[in-house]
N, CA, C and O of each residue as an XYZ file, in Angstrom:
788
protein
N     -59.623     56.371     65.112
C     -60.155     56.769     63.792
C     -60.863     55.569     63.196
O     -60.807     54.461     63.729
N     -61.599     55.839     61.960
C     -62.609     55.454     61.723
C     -61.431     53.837     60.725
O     -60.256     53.990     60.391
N     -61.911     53.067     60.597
C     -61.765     52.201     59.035
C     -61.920     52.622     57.723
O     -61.463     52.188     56.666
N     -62.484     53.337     57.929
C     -62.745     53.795     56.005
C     -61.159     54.065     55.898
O     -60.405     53.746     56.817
N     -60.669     54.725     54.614
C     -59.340     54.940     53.912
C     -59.666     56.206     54.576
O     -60.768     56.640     54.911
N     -58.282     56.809     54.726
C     -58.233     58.254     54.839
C     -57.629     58.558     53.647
O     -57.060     57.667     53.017
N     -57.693     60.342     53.013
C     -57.030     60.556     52.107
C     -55.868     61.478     52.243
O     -56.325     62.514     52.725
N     -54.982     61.564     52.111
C     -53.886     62.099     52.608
C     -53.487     63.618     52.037
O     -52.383     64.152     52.151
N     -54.697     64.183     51.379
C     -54.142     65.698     51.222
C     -55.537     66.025     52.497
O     -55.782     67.206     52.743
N     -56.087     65.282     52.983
C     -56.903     65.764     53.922
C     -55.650     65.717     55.265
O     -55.600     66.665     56.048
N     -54.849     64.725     55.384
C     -53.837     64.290     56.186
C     -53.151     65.507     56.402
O     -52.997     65.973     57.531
N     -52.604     66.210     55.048
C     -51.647     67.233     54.469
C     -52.803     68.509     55.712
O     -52.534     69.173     56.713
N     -54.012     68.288     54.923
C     -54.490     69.747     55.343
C     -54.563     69.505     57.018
O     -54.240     70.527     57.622
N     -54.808     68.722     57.621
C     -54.617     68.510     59.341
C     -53.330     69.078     59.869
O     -53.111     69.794     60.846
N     -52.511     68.543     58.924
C     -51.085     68.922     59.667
C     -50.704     70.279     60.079
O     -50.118     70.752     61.052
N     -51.419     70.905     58.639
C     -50.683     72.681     58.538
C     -52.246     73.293     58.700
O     -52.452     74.300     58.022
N     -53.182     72.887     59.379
C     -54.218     73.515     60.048
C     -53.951     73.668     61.720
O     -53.998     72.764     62.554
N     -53.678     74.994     61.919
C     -53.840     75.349     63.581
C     -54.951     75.999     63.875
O     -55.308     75.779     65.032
N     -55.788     76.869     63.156
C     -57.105     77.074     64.034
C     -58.275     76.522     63.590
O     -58.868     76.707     62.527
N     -58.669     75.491     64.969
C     -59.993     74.474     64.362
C     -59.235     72.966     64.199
O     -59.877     71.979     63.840
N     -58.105     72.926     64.440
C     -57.299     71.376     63.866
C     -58.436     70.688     64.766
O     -59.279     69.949     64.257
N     -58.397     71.036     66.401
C     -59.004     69.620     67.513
C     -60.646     69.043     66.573
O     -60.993     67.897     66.290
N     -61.444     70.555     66.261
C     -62.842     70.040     66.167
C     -62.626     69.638     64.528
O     -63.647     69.066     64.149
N     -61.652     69.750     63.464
C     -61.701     69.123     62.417
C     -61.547     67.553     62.922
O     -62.303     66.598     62.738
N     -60.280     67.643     63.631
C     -60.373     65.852     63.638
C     -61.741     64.891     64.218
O     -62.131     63.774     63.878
N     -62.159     65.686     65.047
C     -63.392     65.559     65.713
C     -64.426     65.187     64.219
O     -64.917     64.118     63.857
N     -64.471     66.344     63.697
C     -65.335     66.191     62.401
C     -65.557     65.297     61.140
O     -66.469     64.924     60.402
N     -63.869     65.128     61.352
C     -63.465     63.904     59.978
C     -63.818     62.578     60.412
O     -64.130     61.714     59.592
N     -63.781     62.305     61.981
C     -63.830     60.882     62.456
C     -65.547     60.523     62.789
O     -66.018     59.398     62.953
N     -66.437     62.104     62.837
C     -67.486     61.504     62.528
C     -67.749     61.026     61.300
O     -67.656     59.821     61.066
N     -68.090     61.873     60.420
C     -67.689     62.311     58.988
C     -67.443     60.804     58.277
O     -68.362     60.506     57.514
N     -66.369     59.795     58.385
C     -65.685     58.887     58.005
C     -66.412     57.491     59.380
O     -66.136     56.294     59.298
N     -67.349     58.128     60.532
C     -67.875     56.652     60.771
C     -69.311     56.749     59.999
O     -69.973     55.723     60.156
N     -69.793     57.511     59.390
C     -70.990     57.739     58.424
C     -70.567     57.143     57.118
O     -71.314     57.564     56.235
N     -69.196     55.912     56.418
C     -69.374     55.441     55.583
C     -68.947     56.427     54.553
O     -68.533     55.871     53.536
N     -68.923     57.908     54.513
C     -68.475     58.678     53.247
C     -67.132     58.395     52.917
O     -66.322     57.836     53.656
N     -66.846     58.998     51.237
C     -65.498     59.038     50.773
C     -64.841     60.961     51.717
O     -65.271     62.083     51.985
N     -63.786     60.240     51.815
C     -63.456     61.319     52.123
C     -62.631     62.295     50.679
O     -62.100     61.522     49.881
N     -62.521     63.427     50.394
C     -62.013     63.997     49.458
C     -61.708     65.747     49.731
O     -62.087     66.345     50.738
N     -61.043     66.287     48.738
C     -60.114     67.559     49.247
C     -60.594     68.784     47.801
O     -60.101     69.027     46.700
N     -61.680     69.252     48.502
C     -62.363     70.213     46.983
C     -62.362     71.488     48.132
O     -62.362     71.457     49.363
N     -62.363     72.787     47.008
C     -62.597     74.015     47.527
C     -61.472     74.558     48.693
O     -61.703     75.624     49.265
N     -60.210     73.753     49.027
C     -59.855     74.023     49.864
C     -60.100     73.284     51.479
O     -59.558     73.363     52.582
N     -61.077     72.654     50.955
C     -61.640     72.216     52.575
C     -61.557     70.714     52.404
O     -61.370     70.354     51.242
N     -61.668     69.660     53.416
C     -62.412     68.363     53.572
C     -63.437     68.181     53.122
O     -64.251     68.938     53.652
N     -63.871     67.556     52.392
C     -65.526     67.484     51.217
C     -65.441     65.879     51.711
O     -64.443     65.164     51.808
N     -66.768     65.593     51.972
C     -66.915     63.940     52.276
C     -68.265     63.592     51.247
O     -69.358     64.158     51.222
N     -67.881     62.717     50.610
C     -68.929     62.100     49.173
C     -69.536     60.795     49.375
O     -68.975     59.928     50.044
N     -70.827     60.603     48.738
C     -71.177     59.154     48.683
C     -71.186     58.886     47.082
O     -71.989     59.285     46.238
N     -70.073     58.111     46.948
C     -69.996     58.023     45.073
C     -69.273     59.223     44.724
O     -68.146     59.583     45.064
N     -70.605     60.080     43.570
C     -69.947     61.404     42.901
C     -70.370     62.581     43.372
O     -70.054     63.710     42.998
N     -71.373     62.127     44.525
C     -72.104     63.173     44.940
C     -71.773     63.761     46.415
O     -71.569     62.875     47.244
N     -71.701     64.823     46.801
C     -70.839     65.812     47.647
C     -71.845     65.719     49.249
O     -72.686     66.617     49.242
N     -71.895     65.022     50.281
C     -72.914     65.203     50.861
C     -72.318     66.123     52.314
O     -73.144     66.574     53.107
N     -70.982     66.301     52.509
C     -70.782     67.579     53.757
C     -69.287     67.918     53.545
O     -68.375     67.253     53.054
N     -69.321     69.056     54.027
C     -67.876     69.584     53.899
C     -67.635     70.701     55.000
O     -68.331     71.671     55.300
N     -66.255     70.188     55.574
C     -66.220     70.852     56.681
C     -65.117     72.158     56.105
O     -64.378     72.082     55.123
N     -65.279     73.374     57.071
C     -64.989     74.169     56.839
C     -64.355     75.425     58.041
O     -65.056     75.277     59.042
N     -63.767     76.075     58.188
C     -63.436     77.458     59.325
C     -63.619     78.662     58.912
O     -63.389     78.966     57.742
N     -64.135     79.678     59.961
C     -63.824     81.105     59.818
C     -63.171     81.580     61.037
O     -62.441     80.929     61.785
N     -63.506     82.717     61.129
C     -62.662     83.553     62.208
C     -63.141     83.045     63.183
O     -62.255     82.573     63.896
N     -64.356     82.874     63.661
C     -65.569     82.755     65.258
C     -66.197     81.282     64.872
O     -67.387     81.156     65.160
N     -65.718     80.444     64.415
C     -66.329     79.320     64.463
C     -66.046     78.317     63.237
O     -65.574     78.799     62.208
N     -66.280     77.132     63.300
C     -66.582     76.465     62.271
C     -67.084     75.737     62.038
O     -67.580     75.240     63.049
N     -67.491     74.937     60.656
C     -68.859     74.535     60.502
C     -68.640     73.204     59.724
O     -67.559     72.921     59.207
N     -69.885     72.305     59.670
C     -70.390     71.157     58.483
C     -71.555     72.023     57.428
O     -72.643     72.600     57.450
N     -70.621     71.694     56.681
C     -71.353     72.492     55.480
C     -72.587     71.244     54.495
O     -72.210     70.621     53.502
N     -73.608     71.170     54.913
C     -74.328     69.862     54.444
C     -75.205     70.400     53.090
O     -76.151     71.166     53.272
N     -74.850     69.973     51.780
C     -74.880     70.700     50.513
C     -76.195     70.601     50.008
O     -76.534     71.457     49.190
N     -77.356     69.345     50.473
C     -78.632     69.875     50.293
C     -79.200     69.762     51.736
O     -80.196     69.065     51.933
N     -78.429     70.609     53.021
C     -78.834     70.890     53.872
C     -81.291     71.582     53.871
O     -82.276     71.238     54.523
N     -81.041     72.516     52.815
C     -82.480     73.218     52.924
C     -83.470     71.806     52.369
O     -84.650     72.030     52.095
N     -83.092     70.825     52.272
C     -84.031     69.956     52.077
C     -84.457     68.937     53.187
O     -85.249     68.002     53.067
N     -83.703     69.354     54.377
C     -83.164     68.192     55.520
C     -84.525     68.376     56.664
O     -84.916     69.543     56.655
N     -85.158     67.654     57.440
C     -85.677     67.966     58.499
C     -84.421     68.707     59.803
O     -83.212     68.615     59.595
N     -84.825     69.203     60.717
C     -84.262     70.076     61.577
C     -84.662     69.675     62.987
O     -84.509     70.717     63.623
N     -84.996     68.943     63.644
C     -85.207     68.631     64.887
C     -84.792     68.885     65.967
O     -85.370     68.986     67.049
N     -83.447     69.028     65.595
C     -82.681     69.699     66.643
C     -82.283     71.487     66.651
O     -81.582     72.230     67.337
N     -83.016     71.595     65.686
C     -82.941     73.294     65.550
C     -81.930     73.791     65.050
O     -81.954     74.990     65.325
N     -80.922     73.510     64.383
C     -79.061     73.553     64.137
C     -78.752     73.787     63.147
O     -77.539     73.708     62.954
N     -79.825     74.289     61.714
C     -79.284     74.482     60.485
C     -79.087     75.616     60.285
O     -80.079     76.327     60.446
N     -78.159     76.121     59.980
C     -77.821     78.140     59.993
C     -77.821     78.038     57.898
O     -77.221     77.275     57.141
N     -78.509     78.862     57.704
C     -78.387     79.419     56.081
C     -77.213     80.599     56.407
O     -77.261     81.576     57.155
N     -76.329     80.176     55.679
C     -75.576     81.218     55.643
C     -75.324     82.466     55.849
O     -74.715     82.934     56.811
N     -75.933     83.214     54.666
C     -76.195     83.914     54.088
C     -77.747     83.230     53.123
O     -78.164     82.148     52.710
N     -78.198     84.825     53.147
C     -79.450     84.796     52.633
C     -79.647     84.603     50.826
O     -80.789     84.527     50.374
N     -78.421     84.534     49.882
C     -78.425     84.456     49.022
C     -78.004     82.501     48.707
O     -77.820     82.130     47.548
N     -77.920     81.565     49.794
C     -77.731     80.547     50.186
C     -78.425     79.843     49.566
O     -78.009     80.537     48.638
N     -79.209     79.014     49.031
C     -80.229     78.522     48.262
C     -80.026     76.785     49.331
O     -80.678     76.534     50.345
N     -79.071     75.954     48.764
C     -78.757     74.737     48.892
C     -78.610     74.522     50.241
O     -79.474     74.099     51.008
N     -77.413     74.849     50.513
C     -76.660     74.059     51.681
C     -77.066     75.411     52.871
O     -77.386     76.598     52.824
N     -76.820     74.376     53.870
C     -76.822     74.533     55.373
C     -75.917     74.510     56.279
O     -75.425     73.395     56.451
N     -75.429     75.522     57.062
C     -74.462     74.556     58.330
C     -74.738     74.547     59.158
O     -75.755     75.174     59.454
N     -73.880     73.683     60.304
C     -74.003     72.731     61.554
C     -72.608     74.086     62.194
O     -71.512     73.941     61.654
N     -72.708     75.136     63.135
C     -71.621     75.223     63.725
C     -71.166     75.161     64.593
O     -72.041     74.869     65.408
N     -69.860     75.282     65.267
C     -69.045     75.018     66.058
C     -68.114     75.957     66.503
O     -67.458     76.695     65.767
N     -68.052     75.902     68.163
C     -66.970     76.945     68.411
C     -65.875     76.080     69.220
O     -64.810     76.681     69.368
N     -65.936     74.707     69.803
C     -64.690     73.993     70.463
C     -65.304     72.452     69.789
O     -66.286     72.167     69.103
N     -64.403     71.829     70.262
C     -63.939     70.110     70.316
C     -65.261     69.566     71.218
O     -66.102     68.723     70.908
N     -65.124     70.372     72.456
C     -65.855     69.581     73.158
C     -67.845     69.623     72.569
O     -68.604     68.654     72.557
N     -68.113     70.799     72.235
C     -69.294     71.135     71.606
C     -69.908     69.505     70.686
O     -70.917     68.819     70.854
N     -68.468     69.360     69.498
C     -68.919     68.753     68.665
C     -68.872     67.060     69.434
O     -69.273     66.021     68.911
N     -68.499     67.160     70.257
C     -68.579     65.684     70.877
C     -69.611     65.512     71.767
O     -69.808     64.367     72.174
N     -70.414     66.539     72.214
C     -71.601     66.558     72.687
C     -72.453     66.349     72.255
O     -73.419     65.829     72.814
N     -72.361     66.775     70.812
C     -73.414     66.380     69.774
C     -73.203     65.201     68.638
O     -73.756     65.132     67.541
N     -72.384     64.428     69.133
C     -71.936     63.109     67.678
C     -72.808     62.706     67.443
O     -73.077     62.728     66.242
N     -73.761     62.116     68.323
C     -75.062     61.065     67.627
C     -75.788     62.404     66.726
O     -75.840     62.276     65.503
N     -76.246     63.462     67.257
C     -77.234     64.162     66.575
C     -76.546     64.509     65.060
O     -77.089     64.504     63.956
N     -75.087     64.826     65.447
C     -74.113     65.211     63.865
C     -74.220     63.640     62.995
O     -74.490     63.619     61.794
N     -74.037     62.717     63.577
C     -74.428     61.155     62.581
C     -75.467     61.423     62.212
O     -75.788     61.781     61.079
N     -76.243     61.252     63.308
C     -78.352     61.477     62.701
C     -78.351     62.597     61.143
O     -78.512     62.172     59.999
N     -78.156     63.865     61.476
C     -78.230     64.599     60.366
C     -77.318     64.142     59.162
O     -77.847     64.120     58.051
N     -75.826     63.728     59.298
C     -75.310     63.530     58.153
C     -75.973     62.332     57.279
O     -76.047     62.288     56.051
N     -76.501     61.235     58.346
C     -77.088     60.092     57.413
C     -78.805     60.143     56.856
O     -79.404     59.412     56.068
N     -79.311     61.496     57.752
C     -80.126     61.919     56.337
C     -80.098     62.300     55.659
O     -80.820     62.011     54.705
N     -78.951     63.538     55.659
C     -77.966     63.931     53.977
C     -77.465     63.518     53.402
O     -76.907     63.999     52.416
N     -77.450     61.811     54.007
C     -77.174     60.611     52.804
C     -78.655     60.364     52.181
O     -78.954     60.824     51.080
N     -79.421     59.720     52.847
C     -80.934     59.427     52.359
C     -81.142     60.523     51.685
O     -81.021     60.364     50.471
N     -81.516     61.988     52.157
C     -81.773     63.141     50.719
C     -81.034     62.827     49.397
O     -81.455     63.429     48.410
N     -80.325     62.246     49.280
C     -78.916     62.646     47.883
C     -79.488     61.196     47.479
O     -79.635     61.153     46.258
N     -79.809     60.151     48.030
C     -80.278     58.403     47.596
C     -81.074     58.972     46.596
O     -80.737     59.201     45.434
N     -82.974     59.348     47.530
C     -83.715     59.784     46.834
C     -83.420     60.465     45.888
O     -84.484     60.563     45.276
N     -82.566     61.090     45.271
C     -82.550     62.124     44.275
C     -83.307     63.673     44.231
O     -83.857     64.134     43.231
N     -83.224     64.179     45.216
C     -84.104     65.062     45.160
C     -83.427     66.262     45.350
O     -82.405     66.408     46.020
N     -84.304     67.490     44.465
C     -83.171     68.488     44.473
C     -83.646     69.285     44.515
O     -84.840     69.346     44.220
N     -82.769     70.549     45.000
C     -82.949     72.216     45.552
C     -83.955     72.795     44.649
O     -83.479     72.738     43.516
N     -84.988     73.265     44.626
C     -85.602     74.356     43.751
C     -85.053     75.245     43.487
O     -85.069     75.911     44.522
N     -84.443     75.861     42.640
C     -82.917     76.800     42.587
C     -83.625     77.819     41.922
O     -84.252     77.639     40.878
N     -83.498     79.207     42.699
C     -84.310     80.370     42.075
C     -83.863     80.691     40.777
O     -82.919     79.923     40.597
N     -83.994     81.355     39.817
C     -83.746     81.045     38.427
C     -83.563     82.606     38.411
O     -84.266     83.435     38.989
N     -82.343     82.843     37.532
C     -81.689     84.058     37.408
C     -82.353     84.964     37.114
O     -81.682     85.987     37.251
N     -83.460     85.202     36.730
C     -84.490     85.706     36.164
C     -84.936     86.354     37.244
O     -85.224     87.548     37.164
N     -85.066     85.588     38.520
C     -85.622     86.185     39.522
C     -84.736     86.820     40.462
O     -85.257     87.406     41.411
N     -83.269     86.796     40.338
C     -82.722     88.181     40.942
C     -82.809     89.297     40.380
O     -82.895     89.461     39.163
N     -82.795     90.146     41.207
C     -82.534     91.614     40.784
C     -80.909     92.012     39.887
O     -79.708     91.740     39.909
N     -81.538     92.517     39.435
C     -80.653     93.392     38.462
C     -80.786     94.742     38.216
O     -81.572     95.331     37.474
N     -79.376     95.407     39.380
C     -79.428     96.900     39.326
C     -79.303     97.235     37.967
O     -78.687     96.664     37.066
N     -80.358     98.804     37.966
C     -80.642     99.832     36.821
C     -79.545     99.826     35.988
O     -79.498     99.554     34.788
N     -78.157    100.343     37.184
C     -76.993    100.296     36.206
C     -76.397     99.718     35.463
O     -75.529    100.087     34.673
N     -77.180     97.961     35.832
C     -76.052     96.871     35.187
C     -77.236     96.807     33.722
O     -76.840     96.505     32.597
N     -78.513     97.110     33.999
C     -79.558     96.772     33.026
C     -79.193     97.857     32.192
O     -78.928     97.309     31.122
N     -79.012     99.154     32.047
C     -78.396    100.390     31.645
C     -77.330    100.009     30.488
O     -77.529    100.105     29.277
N     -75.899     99.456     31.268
C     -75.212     99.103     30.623
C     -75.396     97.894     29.769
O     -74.455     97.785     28.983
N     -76.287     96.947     29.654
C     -76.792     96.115     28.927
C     -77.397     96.679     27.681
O     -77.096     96.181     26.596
N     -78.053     97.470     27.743
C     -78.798     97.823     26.955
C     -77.707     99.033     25.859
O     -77.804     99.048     24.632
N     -77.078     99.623     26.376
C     -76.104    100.635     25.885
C     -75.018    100.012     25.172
O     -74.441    100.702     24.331
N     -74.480     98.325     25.443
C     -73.302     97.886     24.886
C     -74.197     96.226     24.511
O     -74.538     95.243     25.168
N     -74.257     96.534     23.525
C     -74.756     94.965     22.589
C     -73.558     93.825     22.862
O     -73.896     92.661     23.075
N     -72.130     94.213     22.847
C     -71.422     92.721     22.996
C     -71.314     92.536     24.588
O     -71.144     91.431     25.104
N     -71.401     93.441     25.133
C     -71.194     93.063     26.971
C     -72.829     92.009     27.260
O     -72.977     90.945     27.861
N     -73.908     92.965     26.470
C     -75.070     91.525     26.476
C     -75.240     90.416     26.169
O     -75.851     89.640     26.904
N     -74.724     90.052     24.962
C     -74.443     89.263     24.042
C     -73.686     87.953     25.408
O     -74.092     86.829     25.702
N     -72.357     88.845     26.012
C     -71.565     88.169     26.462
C     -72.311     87.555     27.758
O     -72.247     86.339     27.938
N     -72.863     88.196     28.465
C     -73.353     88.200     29.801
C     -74.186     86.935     29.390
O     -73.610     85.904     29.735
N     -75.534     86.697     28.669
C     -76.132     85.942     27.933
C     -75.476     84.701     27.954
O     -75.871     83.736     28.608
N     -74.700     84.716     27.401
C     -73.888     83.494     27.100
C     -72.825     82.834     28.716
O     -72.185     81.794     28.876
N     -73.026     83.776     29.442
C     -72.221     82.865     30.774
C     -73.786     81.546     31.365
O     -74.999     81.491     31.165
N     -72.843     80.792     32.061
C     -73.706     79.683     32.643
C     -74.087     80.691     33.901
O     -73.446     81.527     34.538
N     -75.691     80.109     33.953
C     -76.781     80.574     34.949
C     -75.928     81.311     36.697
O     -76.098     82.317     37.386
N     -75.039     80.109     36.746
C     -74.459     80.445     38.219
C     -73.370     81.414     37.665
O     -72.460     81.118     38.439
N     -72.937     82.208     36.988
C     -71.547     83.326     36.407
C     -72.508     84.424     36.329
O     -72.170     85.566     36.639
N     -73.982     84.069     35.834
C     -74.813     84.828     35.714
C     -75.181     85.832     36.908
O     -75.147     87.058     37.012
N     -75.643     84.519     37.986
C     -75.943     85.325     39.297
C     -75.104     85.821     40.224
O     -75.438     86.521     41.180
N     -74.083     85.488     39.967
C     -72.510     85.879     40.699
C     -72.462     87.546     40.723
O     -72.774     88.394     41.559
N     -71.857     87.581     39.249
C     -72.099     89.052     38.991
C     -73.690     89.844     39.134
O     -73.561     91.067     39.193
N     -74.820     89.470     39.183
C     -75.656     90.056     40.032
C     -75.801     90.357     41.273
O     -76.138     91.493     41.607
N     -75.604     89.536     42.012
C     -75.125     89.474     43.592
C     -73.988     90.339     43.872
O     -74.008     90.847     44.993
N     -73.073     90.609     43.176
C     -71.745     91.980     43.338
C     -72.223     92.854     42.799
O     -71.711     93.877     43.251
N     -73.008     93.105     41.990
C     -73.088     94.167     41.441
C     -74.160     94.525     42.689
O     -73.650     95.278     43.519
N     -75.505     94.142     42.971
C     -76.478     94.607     43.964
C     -75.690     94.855     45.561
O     -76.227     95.606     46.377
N     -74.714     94.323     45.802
C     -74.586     94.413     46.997
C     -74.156     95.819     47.199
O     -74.596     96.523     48.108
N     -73.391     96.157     46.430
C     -73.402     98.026     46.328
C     -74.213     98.906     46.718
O     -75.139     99.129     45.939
N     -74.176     99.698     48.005
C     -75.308    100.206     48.204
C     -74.643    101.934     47.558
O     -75.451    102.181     46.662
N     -74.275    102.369     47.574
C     -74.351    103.221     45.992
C     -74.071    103.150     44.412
O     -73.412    102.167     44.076
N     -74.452    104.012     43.403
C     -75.233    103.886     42.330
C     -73.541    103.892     41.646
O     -73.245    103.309     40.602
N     -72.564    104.687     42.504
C     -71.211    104.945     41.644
C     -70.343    103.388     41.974
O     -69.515    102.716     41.359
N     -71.001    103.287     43.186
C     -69.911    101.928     43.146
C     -70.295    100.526     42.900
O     -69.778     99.490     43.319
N     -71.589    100.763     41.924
C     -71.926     99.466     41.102
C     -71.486     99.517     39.629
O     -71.240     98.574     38.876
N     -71.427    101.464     39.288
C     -71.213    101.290     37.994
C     -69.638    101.085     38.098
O     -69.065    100.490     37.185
N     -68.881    101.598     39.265
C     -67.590    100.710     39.515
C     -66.979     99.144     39.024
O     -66.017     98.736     38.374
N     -68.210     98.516     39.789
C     -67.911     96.892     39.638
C     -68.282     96.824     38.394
O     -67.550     96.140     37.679
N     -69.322     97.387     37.830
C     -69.477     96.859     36.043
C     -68.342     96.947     35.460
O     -67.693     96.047     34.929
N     -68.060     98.243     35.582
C     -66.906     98.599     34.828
C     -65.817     97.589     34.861
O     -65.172     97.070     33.950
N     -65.782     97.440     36.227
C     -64.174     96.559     36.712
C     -64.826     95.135     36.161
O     -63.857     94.457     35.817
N     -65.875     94.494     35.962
C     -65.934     93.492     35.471
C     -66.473     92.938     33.723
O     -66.851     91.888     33.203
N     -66.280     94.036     33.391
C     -66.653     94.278     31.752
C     -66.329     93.130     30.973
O     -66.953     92.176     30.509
N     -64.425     93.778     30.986
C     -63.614     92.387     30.504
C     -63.713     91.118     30.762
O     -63.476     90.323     29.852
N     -64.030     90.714     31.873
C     -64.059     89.616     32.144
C     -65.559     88.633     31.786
O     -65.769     87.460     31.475
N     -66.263     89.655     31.992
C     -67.638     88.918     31.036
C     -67.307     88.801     29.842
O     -67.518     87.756     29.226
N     -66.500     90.273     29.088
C     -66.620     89.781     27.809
C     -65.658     88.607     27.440
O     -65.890     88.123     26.332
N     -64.331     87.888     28.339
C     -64.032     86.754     28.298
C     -64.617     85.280     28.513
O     -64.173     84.135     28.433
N     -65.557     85.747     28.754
C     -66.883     84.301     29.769
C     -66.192     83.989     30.598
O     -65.922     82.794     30.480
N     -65.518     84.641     31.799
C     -65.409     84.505     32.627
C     -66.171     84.994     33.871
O     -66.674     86.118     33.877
N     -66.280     83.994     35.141
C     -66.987     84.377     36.197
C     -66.009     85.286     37.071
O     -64.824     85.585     36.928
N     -67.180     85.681     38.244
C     -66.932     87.071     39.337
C     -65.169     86.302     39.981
O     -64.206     87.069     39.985
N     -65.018     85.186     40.343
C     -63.947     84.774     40.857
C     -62.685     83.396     39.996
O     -61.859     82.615     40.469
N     -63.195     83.732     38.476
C     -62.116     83.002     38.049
C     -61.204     83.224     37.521
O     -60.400     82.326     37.272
């Protein structure tokens, strides 16, 4: 392992991680010879330079990934940046299905992480589509217009609470089971609260 400090709820999360433990350690010891802080956000390993978040590793069912947070600003040379999902704006990942994969690729995983150091130096940042420009089903615009404090309220959440609940509400591909999610999320706008807090 690397010299940098390790942090020990990352330690914690190694221990009681069994699927993905080999290619996490794999990940942290690149991860930590790239000079980052290591740190424990979202559930996952988050590695920082300073205050700023530059990869975070992560698992699903079929694979797992380096989550590089202004990945869409990165050159690609090696062809390896997956957008998530299409509602993805920022970040990018790097994935993985064994140990041995990610050790095949260490220099190229250094190369990319230490230009997702240089991106974050420069200061340069995501063009972030502006709420304005998602869609907003009929029904949720409907009910806006029909209840003055649910607008009022909606209005008043921050931009990203904003697009949250747009993104659930559109993903509905029928008309009853969006006015569903409005419904089910009424209260909680009118608390200023977001889709998952």
């Amino acid at each position: 392992m690397t010299t940098m400090q390790t942090n020990p709820k990352i330690d914690a999360f190694m221990e009681r991680t069994e699927q993905w433990r080999a290619e996490f350690e794999r990940l942290r010891t690149i991860a930590l010879d790239c000079d980052l802080e290591e740190d424990f956000k979202w559930g996952w390993p988050c590695y920082r330079l300073g205050k700023a978040n530059i990869v975070l590793m992560h698992g699903f069912k079929d694979y797992c990934a380096l989550l590089l947070f202004k990945g869409a600003l990165m050159q690609d040379p090696s062809n390896i940046l997956i957008q998530q999902t299409e509602n993805v704006q920022a970040a990018r990942q790097i994935r993985f299905t064994s140990a041995e994969q990610i050790a095949g690729m260490e220099n190229v995983l250094k190369s990319y992480i230490h230009d997702a150091i240089e991106v974050e130096k420069s200061g340069a940042k995501v063009e972030m589509k502006k709420t304005a420009e998602f869609d907003m089903p009929d029904e949720f615009r409907d009910a806006l217009d029909k209840d003055d404090e649910l607008k009022t309220a909606f209005e008043a959440l921050t931009p990203g609470r904003q697009r949250a609940y747009l993104l659930h509400f559109a993903k509905a591909k029928q008309a009853k089971t969006r006015v569903a999610r409005i419904e089910k999320s009424r209260a909680d706008i009118l608390e200023g609260k977001g889709l998952d807090d």
